[in-house]
N, C-alpha and C positions, 0 to 999 in steps of 0.2 A: 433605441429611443434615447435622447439626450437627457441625463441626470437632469436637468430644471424639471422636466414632465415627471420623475420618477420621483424626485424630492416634494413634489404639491402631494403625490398620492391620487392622482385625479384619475379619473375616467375617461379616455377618450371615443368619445360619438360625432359619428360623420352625421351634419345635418345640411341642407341646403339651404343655403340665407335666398331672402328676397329681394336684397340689393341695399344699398345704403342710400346716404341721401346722395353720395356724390360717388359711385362706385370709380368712376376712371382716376378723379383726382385721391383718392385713397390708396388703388392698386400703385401708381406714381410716387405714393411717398414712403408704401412699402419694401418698394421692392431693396433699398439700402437691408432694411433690417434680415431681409430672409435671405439676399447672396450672404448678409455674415451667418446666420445662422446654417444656412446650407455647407458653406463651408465648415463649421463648426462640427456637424454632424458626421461629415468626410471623418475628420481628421480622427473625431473620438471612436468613428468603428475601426478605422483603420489600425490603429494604437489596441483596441479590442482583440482584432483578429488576429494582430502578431503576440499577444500577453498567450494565447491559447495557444497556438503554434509553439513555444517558444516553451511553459509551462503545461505539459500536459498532466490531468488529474493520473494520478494512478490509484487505480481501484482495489477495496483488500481483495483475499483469495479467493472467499465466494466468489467473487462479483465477477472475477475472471476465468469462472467457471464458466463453458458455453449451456443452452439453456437445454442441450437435450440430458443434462444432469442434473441443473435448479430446479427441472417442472417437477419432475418424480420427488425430490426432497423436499419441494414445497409445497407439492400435492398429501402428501405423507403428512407432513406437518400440521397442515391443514387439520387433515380426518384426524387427526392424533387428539389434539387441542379439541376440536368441535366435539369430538367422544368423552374426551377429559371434563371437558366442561360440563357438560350434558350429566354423564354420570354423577360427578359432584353435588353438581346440582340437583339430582333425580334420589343421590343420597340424602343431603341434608332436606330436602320435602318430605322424603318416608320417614327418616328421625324424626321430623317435627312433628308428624302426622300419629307417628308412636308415641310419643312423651305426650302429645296431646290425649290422645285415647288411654293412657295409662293412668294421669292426673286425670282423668274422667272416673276410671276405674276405682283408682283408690279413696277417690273422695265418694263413689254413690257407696263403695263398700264400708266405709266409715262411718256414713249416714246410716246405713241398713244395722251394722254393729250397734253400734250407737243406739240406735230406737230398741234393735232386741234387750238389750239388757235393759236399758230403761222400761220398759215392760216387763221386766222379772223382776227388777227392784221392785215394780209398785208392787208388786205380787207379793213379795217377801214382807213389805212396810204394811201392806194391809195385811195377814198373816199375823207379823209381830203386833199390830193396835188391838186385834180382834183377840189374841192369847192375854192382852198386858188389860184388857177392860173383862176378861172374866172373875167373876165375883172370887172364887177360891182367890185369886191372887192380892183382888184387892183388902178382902178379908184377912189373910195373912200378913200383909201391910201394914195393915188397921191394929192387929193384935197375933202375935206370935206365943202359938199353943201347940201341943203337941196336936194335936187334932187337926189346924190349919196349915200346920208343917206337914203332915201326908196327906189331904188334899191337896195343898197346890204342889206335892211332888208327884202326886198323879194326875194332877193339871200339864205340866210341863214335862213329863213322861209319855203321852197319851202318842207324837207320831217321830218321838226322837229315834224311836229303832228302822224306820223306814226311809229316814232323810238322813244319808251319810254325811251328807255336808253339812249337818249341823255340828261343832267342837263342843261347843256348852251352851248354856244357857245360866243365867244367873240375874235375881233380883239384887237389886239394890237401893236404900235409902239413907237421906240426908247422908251422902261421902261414906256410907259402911256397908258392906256384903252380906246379905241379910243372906243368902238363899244361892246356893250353888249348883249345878247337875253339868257333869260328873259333882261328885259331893269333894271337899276340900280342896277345890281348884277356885285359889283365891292369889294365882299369880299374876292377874292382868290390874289393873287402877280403874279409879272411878270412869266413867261410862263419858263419851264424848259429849258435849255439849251440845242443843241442836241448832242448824243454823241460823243466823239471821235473819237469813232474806225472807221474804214477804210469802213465800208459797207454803213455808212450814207455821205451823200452828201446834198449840199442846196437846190437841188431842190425833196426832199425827204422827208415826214411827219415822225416822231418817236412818239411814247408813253413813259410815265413817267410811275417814281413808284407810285405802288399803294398809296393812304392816305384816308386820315378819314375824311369827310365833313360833318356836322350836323348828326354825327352818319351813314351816307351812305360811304361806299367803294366805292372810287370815281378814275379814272384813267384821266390822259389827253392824247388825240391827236394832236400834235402842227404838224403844215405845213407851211414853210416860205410862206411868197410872196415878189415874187422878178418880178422885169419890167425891161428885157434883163436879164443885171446881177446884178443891183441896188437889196439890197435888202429893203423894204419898212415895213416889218413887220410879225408878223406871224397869224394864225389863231388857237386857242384853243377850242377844241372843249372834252367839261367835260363830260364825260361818266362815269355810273354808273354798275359795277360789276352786268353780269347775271342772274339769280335765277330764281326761278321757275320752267317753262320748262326745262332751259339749265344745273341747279343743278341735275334735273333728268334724263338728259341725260346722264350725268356724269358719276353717281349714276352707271345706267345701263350698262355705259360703264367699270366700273372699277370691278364692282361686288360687290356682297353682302356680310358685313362684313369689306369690303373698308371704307377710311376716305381718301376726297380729300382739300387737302394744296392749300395754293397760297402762293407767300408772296416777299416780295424783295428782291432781290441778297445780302443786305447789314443788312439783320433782322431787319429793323426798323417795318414792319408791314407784319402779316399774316392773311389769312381770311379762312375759309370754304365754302365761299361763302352763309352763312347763317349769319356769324359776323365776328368779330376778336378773333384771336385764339392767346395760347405763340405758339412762333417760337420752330420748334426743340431744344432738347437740344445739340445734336454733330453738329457739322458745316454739311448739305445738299449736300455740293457738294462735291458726293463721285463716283467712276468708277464704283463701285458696291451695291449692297444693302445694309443696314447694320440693324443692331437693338439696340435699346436704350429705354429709359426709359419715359413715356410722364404719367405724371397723376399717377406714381405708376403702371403700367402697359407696361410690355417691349411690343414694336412693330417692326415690319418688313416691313422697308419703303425703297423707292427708290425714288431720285431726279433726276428730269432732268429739264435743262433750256430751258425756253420757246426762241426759234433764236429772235435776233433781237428786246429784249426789255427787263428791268432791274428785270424780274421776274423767278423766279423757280418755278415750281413743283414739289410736295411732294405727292406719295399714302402711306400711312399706311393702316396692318391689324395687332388688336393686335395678339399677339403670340399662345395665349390662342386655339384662334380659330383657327391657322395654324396647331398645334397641337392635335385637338381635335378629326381625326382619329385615333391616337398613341395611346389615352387613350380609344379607344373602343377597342382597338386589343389589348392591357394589360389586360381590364376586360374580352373579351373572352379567353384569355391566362390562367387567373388567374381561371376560371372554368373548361378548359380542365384538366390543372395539378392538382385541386382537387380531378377528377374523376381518373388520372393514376398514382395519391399518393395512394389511396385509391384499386383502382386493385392492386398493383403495394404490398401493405401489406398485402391483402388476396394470392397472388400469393408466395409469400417469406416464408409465414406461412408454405404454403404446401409442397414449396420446401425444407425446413428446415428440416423436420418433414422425408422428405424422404432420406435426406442426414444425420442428426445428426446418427441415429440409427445406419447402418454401423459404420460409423465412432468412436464410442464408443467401438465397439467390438478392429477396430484396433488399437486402442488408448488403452486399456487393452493390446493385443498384444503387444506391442511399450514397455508399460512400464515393463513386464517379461524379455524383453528383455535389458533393462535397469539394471535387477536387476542382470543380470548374466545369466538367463534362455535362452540361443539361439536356442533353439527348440521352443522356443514360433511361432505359427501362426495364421494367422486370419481366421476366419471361416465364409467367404463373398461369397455366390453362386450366386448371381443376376450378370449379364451380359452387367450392363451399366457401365457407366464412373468409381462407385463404387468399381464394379466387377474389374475391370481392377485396380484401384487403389491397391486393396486385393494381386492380383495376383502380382502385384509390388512390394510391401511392402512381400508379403512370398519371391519373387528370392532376397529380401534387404536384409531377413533376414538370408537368405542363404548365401549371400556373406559375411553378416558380420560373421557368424558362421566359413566360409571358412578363411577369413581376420582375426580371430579372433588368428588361428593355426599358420598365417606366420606372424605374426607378428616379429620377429626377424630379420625378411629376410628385414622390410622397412631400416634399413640401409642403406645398399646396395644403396637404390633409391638417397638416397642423393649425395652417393659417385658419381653417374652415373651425376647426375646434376651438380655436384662441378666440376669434372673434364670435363661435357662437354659447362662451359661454354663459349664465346667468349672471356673473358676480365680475367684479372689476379685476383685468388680469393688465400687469406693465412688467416688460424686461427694462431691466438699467444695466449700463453698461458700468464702468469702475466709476466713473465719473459721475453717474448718477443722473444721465439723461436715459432719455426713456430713447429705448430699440425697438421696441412694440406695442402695441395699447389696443385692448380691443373697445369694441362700441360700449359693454357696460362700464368699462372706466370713463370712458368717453363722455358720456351721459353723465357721469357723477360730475365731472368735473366741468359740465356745462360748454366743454370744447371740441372741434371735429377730433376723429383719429389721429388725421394727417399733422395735424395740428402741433402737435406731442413730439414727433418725433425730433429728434436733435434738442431737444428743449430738456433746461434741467427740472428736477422736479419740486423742484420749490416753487417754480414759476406756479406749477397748476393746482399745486397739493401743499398752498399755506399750513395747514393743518401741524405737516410733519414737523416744521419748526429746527429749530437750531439742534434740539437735544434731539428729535427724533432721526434728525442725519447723520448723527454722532451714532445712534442706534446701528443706521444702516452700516458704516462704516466699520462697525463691529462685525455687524454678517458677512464685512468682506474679510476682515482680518484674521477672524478667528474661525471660519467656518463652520459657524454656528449658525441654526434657523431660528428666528422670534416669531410666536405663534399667539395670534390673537391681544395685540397691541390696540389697545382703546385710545379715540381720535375723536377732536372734538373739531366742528366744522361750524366757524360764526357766521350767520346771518349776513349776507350780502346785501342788504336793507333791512329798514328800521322795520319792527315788526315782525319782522321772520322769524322762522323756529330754527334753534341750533341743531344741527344737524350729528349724528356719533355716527361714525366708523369703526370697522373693524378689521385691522391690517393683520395680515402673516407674511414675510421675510421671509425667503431663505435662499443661499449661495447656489448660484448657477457654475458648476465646474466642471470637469474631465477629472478622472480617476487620478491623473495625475497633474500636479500643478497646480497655479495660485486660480482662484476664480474669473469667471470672467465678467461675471456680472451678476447682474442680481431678480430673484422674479417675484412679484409679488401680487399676493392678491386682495380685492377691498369689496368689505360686504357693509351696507350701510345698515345697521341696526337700532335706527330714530324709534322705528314703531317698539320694540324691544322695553325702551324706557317705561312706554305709560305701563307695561305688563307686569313690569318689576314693581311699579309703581302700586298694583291691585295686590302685587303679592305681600307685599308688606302690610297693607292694611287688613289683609288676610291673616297675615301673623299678629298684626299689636290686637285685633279683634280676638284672637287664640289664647293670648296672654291675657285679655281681659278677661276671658270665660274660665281660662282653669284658675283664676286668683277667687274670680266670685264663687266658683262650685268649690275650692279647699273652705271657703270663709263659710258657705251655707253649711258644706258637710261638720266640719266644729259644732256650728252653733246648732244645726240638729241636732248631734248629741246631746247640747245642754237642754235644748227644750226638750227632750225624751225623758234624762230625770226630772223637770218639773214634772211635767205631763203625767209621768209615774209616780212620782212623791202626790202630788194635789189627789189624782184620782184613789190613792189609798187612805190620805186623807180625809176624803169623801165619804166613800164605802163605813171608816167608821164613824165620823158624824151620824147621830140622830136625827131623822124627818126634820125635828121641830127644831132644831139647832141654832141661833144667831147667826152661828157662822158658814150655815153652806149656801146662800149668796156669795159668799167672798171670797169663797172657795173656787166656786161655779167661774166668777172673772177670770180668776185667774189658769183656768184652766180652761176657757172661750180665749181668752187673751195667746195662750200659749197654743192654740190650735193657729188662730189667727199668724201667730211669728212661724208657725210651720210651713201657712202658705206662701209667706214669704220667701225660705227657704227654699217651696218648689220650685219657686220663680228664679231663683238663681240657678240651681240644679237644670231646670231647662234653657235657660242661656247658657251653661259651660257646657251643656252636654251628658250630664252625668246621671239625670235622673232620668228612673228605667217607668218610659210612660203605660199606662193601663189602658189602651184603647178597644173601644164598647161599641159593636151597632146601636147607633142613637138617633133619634129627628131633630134636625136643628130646627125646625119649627116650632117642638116642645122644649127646646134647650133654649134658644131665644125667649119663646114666651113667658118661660119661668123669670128670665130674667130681668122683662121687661120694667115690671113694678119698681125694680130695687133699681134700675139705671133713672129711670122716672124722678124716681129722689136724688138722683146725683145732677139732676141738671136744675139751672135756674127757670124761673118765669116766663122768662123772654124765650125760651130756646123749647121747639115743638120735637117731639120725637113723635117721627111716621115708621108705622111696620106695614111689610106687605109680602102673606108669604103665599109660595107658591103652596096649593091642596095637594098637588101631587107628587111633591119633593120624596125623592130616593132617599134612604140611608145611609149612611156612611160609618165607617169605623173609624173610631178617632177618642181621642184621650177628650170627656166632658168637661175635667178642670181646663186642662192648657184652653180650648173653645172659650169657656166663659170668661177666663181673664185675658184674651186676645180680645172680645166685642168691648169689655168691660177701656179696656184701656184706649182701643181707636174710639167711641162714644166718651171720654174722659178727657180726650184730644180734643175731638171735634167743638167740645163745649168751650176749654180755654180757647180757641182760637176764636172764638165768635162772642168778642166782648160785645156787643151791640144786638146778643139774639139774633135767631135765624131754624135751621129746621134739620133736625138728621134724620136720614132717612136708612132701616135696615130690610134691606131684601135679600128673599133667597129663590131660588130656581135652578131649573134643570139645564145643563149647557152640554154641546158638543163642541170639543177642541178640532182644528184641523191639522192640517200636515205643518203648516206653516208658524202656528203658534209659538210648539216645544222650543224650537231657538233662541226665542227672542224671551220667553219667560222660564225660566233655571230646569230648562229641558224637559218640561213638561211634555207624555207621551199621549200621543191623537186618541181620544173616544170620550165617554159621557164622565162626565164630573157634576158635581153640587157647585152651585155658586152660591155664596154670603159676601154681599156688598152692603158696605158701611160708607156712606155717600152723607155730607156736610154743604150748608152754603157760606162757610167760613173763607178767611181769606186766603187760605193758603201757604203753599212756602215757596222761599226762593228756591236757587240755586244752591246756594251757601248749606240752605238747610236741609234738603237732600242730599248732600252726600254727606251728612252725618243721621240719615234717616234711622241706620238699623243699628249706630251704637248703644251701645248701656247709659 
């Protein structure tokens, strides 16, 4: 095919024309352009044919491998990669499926921790309130006798031999250690504070953060004592972190491969409940699982806080073992694909073996035919895919034998495509007359085909002008294409519309040597204009909506602190006050600037509307009174609504201030009085509708018409109907 066809990038379609106007005197004016073009074609295969002869590729070593050795290698390859893949893939899904079910794991285990102890704490806190509000203790509080000294040490003696995990016990008041058990164990400081927050109360026991006591993980239990509301002191009761049993309970509870954390809200100290452990390394309080690094070892832990005391929980499992199904199903992965690598090259061998041999005959076939011999065929009697390939390649070789005779006749084919295509197609020779023209240039240019030919193109295509032949001249010189060159086409009488083009250029040559000419082609793109034209006011309308929705969203802010200041204002005003009329304004007043805001908000876009099933029967008639007073004397407002009008879902403000404003219209326009009329009713759209109103889709709709006997608008004032 000649470089000009291969340089447009076009498609060539054989169609059959219906004739022109003048088919004989057109074939006659043709035929110059297509002996040069014919000839042209000669010469560039021929220059083709000897480049290949003359340069033949040579292929790397694969390639000159023959194929009863590629298939088996490429078949292997194949299954290899497809296995490879598969498995990979088949791995990381069970990984993710693991680390999913793990992070399941250690977070419902963390919950379940979590809740236990916070149920032993309340146990212990109520324990501690219930010891620290017995009279012996508050009486010794009140007054220290020897008498209330061995009462309340048989008050706090009474189940200390049965609870190992109790260390001591010790009252205390105003900062001093009234009261010890064991007796003279006065090494620990005043008693933790209780906390803040809202759930603890004074007459309420809390526990403290964990800490370290002669190498034991030690907690307190504090319980005020108070007599009525006086409070007199508190009771500290030192417990020693569970083990043993309750490490095993744990253990069992969390599962195997588990590590269970304790440790303080604030990382000063964590345990395992066997010693002290480092804290996490990323902060614990997280919504989800996470994983990190502990020891050189990433793990898969979840925190949860224990309610009601300064402690977290932590489960970790390292990763290792979360994953350690993943790696069973890669090593059985990695055995199957041994086995169907291994099939998969005994298989390919035999395939080969039955495919190459054919194929060698047609392949001797192919290349006589190559040489000039087109009687060559192949001599393939088997009845599979091969046979049929045979059978293919002899009817190829036939057509080409047949192809080989009309060759002369491909001309012609071009001519048929040049002339039938859509858009205006012209060869220029150096000189810049036209070689070929088909009818859609023809047409543009308001002249026959025949017309064109020998003629420069100035004559017919004013347009190009002085500088755009300088253009072309370019395309000849430098062998460069110009692609989409805008062209302005004047009015060939008064009144006419200017007509725009659109050209592309580019170098008709041979692989080798200066060009020969030049092909181009011309799409008229008038109608183009008015679209660009909507598009634009598409955009200054855009820019008007997001300048008004930045300006409303501002000044909503400000009206929200009035809005807020005025109505606290209010609240404390007195009924009887002077001032809450003037209050009330200005907080009517600032409701009012709000719906002005909405108003902008819904012209940019930006306000999120609240749409309600509503009746606009009821939504008009409410309205009616208050448009009643917007209008003058002279001007009648008719309502007429349908009884059986449908619902609709639709935002009730935007409704009311849409009627409010075309009824506000309607009135300026009708300086002389006259009548508006508001109806609504039930309609069915048809198929025909949606197009022609902003694609509205066919079935039943609400109608609300707002109908005036005002005067009107122009032209002028319609197409500024739907600005701001």
């Amino acid at each position: 095919m000649p470089s000009f066809f291969r340089s447009a990038g076009a498609r060539l379609t054989v169609v059959r024309r219906a004739g022109s106007e003048n088919p004989e005197l057109t074939i006659a004016a043709e035929t110059r352009s297509r002996l040069y073009l014919a000839s042209l074609l000669r010469s560039h295969e021929r220059s083709a044919t000897n480049r290949r002869l003359r340069n033949p590729h040579v292929p790397s070593f694969l390639l000159q491998q023959p194929l009863r050795r590629k298939l088996p290698l490429l078949i292997s390859s194949l299954v290899f990669v497809v296995v490879a893949v598969l498995s990979g893939f088949g791995y990381k899904q069970v990984e993710r499926a693991m680390i999913a079910a793990t992070e399941q794991r250690v977070a419902n285990a963390a919950q379940q921790v979590g809740g236990m102890l916070h149920e032993s704490v309340l146990g212990l806190r109520r324990n501690a309130h219930l010891l620290a509000s017995d009279s012996n203790v508050v009486h010794f509080l009140r007054r220290d006798s020897p008498r209330s000294r061995a009462a309340v040490d048989v008050t706090l003696r009474g189940d200390i031999g049965r609870l190992p995990q109790i260390v001591s016990r010790a009252l205390w008041s105003r900062g001093q250690l009234r009261y010890s058990l064991p007796p003279g164990d006065s090494s620990r400081a005043s008693p933790t504070l209780a906390p803040s927050d809202s759930t603890q109360s004074a007459m309420r026991a809390w526990v403290s953060p964990l800490r370290l006591q002669q190498k034991t993980i030690v907690y307190d239990v504090v319980a005020p004592v108070v007599a009525g509301r006086d409070p007199l002191g508190y009771l500290v009761e030192t417990r020693r972190l569970g083990t043993g049993q309750s490490l095993q309970f744990v253990r069992d509870l969390i599962g195997s491969g588990a590590s269970f954390l304790l440790g303080n809200a604030d990382g000063s100290l964590w345990t395992d409940l066997a010693g002290t452990v480092t804290a996490p390394s990323r902060s614990p309080l997280s919504d989800s699982p996470i994983e990190y690094p502990r020891d050189h070892v990433m793990q898969v832990s979840a925190t949860d806080a224990v309610a009601t005391t300064p402690w977290l929980v932590t489960i970790e499992i390292p990763r290792r073992i979360a994953i350690a199904p993943a790696r069973q199903f890669i090593y059985g992965a990695g055995i199957i694909a041994l086995l169907m690598i291994a099939l998969g090259v005994i298989a390919a061998w035999g395939m080969s073996r039955s495919i190459t041999r054919p194929m060698d005959d047609i392949s001797r076939a192919a290349e006589g035919i190559a040489d000039g011999d087109y009687t060559r065929r192949a001599n393939v009697s088997s009845e599979n895919e091969l046979g049929r390939l045979a059978a293919s390649f002899n009817a190829m070789a036939a057509k080409v034998e047949a192809a080989a005779r009309e060759r002369e006749n491909t001309l012609s084919l071009f001519d048929v495509v040049i002339a039938s295509a859509p858009i205006g197609f012209a060869l220029l020779d150096r000189e810049l007359r036209y070689l070929r023209v088909n009818d859609a240039l023809a047409q543009l240019n308001g002249k026959p085909a025949a017309a064109h030919v020998g003629q420069l193109v100035s004559e017919f295509q004013p347009e190009l002008g002085e500088e755009r032949e300088a253009l072309l001249r370019r395309v000849l010189d430098e062998r460069q294409a110009i692609v989409d060159v805008e062209l302005l086409r004047s009015p060939k009488r008064k009144g006419g519309i200017e007509r725009q083009l659109r050209a592309s250029c580019f170098p008709v040559a041979l692989t080798e040597g200066p060009p020969i000419g030049i092909g181009m082609f011309v799409a008229e793109t008038t109608e183009r204009r008015g679209l660009e034209a909507q598009l634009q006011q598409a955009q200054k309308m855009e820019a008007v909506g997001q300048l008004a929705g930045g300006i409303a969203h501002d000044f909503n802010n400000l009206l929200t602190v009035i809005t807020s200041y005025g109505a606290m204002v209010m609240a404390d005003l007195p009924r009887e006050s002077p001032h809450t009329n003037d209050v009330q304004e200005i907080l009517n007043a600032a409701n009012r600037a709000s719906s002005l805001t909405r108003q902008l908000l819904a012209f940019s876009r930006r306000q999120v509307l609240q749409p309600n099933v509503l009746d606009l029967n009821a939504l008009t008639g409410n309205l009616e009174k208050m448009l009643r007073r917007l209008l003058r004397e002279d001007i009648q407002l008719v309502t007429q609504f349908d009884p059986q009008l449908a619902l609709v879902n639709a935002d009730a403000g935007q409704l009311e201030q849409v009627i409010v404003n075309l009824v506000v219209n309607a009135r300026d326009a009708m300086s002389r009085g006259g009548r508006i009329s508001i109806e609504t009713s039930n309609v069915t759209l048809g198929e025909g509708y949606g197009p022609m109103h902003a694609n509205a889709s066919p079935g039943p709709y609400v109608l609300l018409a707002v109908s005036d006997t005002g005067k009107g608008m122009d032209k002028a004032t319609q197409a500024h109907i739907f600005e701001p």
